[in-house]
Legacy VTK file of the C-alpha trace (Angstrom):
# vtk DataFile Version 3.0
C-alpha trace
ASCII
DATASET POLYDATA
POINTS 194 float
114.208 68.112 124.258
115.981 70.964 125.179
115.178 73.509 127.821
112.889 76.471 127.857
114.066 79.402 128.943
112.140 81.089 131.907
109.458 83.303 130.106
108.149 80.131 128.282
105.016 78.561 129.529
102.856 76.088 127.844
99.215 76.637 127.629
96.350 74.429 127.040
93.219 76.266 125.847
89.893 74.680 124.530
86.840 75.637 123.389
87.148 78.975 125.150
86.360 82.739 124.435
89.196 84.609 125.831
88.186 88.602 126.660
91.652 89.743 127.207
95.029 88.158 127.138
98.658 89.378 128.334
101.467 88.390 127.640
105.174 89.663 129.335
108.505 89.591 127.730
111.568 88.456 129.429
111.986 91.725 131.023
108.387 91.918 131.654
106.962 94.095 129.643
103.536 93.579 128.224
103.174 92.562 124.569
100.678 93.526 122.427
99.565 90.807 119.511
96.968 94.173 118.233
97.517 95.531 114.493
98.123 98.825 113.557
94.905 100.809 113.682
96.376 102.523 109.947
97.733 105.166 107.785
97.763 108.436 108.849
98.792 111.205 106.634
100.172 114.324 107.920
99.238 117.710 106.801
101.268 120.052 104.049
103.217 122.327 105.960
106.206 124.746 105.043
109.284 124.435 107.589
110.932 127.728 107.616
114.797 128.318 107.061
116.372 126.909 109.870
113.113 125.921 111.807
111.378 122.221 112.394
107.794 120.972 112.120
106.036 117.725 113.912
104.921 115.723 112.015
103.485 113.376 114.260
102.898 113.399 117.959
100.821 111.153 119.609
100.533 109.457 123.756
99.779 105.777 124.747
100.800 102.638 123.464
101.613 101.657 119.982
103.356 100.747 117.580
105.683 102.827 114.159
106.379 101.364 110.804
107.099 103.367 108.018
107.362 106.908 107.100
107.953 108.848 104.052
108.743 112.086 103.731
108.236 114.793 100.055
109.951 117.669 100.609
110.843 120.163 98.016
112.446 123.728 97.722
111.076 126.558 98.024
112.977 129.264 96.178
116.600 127.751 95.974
117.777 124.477 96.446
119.145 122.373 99.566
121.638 119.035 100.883
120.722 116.229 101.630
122.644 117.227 104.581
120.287 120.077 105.704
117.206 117.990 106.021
116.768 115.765 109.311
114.840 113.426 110.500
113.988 113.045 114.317
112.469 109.590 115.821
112.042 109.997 119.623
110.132 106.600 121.393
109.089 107.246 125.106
110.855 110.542 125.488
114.450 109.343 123.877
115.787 110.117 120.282
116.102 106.741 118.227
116.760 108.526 115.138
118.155 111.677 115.153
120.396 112.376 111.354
119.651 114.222 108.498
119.199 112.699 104.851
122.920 112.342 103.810
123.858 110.131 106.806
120.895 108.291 107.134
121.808 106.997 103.556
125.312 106.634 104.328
124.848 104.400 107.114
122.329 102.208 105.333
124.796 101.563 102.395
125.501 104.504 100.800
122.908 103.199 97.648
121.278 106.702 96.595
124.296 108.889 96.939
127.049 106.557 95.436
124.488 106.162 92.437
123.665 109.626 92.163
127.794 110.401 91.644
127.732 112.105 88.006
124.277 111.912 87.298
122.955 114.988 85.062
120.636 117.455 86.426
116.643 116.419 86.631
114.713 113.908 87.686
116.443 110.793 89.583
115.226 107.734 90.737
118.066 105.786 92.845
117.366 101.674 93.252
115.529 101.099 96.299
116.180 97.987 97.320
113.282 96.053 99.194
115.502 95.000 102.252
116.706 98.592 103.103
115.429 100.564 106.471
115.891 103.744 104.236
115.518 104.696 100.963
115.362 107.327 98.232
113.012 106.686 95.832
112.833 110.039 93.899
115.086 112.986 93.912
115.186 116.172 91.820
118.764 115.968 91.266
120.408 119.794 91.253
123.792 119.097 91.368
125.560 116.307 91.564
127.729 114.986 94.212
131.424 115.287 93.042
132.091 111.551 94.600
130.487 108.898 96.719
130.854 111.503 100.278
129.742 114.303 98.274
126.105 115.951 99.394
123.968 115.937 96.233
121.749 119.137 95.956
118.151 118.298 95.216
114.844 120.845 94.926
112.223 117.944 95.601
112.949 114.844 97.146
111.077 111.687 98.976
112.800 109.577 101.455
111.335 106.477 103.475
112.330 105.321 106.704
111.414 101.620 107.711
111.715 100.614 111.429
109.160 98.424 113.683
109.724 100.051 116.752
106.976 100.424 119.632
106.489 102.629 122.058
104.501 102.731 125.694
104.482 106.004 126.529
105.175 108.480 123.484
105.858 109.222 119.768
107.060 112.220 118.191
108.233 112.603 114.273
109.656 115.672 113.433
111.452 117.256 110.293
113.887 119.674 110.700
115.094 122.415 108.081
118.855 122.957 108.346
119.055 125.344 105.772
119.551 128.616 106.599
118.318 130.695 103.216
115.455 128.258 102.189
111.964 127.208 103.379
110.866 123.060 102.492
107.315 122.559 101.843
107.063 119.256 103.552
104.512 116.657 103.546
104.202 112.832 105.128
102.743 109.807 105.501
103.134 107.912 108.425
102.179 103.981 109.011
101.957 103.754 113.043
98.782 102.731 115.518
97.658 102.446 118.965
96.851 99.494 120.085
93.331 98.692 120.598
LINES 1 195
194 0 1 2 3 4 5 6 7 8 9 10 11 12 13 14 15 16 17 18 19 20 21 22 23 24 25 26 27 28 29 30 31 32 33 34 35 36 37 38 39 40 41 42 43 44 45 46 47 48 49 50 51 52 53 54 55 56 57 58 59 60 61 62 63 64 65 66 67 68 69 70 71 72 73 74 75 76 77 78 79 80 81 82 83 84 85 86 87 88 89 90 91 92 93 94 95 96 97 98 99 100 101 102 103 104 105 106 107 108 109 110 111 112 113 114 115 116 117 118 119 120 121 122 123 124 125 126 127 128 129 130 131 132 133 134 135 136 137 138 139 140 141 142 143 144 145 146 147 148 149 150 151 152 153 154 155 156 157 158 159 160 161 162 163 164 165 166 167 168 169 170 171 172 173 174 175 176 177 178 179 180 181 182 183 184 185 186 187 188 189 190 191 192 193
């Protein structure tokens, strides 16, 4: 049999009610074996041209999932490039990259497939195994080749990760567009853990 490393310990436990149970990772941090408490949903709001909006900030222990984010236009249109997304875990920015390289650097999927697509409604392949995605995009203009910036007027995006945090969360959306508000509005799958 090979060897265990150093954090493994065997443990022989019968017939017993156990109250509360710890258990440290190799660099001895406590892990949780809790579920996520649910889905929150965070209110409608309108991000000003230029501005930002939290969309989630909570303290204590837990753990983030999923979000997805409908945004749309509200007089003219925007890039994909002038909406961000901001993930910060205990304090430090995980995620911090608006639409257009978020998709870029998880394959380039919905912009390489939205490369001479006509004006309207567009719904890029979202494939299961993806940490982002595109689902749905009010196409405005289409990108001229697979670096262009498609322009949209509604869009929802989802960002996968399983990330947890001790101290902190904070989700925010951020409006890069200087002559246009985004009504934004998300759902968020993260918990505390009980």
């Amino acid at each position: 049999m090979a060897e265990c490393p150093d954090f493994y310990r065997a443990m022989d436990i019968k017939a017993q009610t156990i109250s509360s149970l710890t258990i440290l990772a190799p660099g001895a941090k406590a892990v949780n074996i809790g579920v996520i408490k649910g889905i929150w949903e965070a209110p409608a709001t309108t991000v000003s041209a230029g501005g930002n909006a939290t969309l989630l900030s909570v303290s204590g222990r837990g753990r983030f999932r999923r979000l997805t984010v409908f945004a749309r236009t509200m007089t003219n249109d925007s890039a994909m490039s002038e909406a961000l997304i901001r993930l910060a875990v205990d304090g430090t920015d995980v995620v911090y990259a608006d639409l257009k390289a978020l998709d870029l650097y998880h394959g380039n999927v919905a912009i390489s497939w939205l490369v001479g697509k006509a004006a309207g409604n567009q719904y890029p392949p979202t494939p299961t195994q993806r940490i982002f995605n595109v689902p749905y995009l009010k196409l405005v203009t289409a990108p001229a080749n697979e670096d262009g910036d498609p322009v949209w007027s509604r869009i929802c995006v989802t960002f996968e990760a399983d990330v947890e945090y001790t101290a902190s969360l904070l989700l925010r959306y951020y409006n890069d567009d200087a002559s246009d508000n985004h009504d934004v509005k998300a759902i968020i799958e993260y918990g505390g853990y009980p």
